[in-house]
ROBALUM-545415 format. One line per 5 residues: number of its first residue (from 0); their letters; for each residue x negated, y negated, z of N, C-alpha, C. Coordinates in steps of 0.001 Angstrom, whole numbers. Example, Ala and Ser with C-alpha at 12.3 -4.5 7.8 and 13.67 -1.06 7.14 Angstrom:
2
0) as) -13190:5690:7800:-12300:4500:7800:-13200:3300:7800 | -12850:2250:7080:-13670:1060:7140:-12900:-30:7870
This chain:
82
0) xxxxx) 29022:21940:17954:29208:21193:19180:30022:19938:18870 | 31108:20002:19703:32090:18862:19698:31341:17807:20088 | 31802:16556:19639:31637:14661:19967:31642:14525:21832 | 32589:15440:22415:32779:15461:23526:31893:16269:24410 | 31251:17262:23600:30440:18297:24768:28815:17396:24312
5) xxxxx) 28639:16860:23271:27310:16049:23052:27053:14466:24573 | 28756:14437:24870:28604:12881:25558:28480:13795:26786 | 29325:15053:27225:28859:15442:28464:27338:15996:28383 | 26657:16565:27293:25275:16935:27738:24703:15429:27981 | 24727:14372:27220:24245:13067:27366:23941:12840:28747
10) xxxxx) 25410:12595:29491:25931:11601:30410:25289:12366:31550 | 25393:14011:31493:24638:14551:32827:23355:14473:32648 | 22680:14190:31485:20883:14337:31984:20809:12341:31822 | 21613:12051:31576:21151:10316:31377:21659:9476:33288 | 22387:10404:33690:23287:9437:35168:22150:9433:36164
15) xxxxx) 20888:10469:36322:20348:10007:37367:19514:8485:37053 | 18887:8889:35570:18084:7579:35138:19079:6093:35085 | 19837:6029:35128:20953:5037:35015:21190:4549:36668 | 21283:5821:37386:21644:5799:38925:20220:4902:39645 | 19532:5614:38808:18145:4169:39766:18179:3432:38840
20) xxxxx) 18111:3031:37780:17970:1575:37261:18920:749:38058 | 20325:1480:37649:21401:289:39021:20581:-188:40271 | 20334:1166:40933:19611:542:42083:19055:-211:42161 | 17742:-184:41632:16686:-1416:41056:17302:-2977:40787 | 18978:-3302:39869:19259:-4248:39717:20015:-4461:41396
25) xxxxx) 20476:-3800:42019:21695:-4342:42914:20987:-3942:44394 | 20177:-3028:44206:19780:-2660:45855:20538:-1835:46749 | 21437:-1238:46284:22561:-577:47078:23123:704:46463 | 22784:2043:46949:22915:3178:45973:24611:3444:45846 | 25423:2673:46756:27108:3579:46578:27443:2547:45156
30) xxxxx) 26585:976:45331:26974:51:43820:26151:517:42988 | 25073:1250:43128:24232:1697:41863:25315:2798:41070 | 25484:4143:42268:26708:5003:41474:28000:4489:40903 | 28985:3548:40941:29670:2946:40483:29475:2003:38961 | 28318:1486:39127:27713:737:38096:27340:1507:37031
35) xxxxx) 26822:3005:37543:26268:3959:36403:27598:4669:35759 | 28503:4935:36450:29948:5342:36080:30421:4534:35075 | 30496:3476:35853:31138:2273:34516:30329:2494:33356 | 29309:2414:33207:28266:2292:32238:28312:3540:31039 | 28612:4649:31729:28830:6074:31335:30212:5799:30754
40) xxxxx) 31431:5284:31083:32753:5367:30586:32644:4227:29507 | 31837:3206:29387:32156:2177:28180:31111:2816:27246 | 29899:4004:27504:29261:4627:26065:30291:5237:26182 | 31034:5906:26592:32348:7330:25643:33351:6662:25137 | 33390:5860:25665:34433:4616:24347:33790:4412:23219
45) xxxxx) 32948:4084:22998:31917:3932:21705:31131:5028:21242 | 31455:6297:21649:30224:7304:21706:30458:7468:20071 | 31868:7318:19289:31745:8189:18146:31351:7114:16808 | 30967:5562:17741:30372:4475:16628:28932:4236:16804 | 28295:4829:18093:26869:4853:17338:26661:6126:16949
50) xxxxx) 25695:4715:15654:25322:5426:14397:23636:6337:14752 | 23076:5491:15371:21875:6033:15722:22055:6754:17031 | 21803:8025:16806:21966:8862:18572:20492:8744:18880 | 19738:8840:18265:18080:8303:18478:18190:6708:19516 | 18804:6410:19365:18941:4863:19866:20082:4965:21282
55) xxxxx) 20615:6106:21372:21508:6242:22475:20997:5794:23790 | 20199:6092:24238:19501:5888:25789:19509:4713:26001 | 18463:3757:24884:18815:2446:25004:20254:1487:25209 | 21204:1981:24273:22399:994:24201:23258:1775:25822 | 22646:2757:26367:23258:2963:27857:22517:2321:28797
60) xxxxx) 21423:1842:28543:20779:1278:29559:21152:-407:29543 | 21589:-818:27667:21660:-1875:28239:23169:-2186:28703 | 24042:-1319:27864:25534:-1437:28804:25712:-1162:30340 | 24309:-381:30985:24381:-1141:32228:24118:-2216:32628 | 23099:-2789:31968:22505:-4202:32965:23852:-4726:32397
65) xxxxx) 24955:-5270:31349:25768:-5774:31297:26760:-5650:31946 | 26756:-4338:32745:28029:-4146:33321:27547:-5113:34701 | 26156:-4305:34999:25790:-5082:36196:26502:-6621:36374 | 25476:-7592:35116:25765:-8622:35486:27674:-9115:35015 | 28242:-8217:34860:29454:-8783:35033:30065:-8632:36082
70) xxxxx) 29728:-7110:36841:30047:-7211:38375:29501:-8115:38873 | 28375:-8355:38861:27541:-9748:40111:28314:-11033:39735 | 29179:-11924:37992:30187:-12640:37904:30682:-12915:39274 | 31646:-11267:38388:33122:-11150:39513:33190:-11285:40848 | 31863:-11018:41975:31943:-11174:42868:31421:-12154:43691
75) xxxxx) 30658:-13257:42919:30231:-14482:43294:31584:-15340:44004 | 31309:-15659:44619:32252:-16772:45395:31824:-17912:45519 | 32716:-18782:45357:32694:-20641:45498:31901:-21149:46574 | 32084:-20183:47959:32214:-21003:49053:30424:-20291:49557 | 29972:-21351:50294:28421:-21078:51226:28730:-20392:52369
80) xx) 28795:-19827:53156:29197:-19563:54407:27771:-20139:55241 | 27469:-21012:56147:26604:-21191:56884:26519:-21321:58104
């Protein structure tokens, strides 16, 4: 089994658990699916440097909450609206 068919068995049994954790951080399931996407494309960038695949689940769960809070950054705005 190829590097590539290990990240697709991964990524399809890991996206629903990823798909509600987003939820849980953001409240909104079309930003939960987006958030879990992102999250899924920055482990296959790195998929062939971790060393521990025992440890995989974790470093996807936490490259979501990071992705999270870099989307919530990016979309903060200056202004109050009141």
């Amino acid at each position: 089994m190829t590097s590539v068919e290990e990240f697709v068995e991964f990524a399809e049994a890991m996206l629903p658990r990823l798909r509600r954790t987003a939820f849980l951080l953001c409240g909104d399931w079309h930003t939960a699916e987006d958030l879990a996407q992102m999250a899924l494309e920055k482990v296959f960038v790195s998929w062939r440097r971790i060393r521990r695949h025992d440890a995989v689940h974790a470093y996807a769960t936490r490259t979501l909450v990071n992705t999270y809070l870099a989307h919530k950054r990016l979309k903060r705005t200056g202004e109050v609206l009141t």
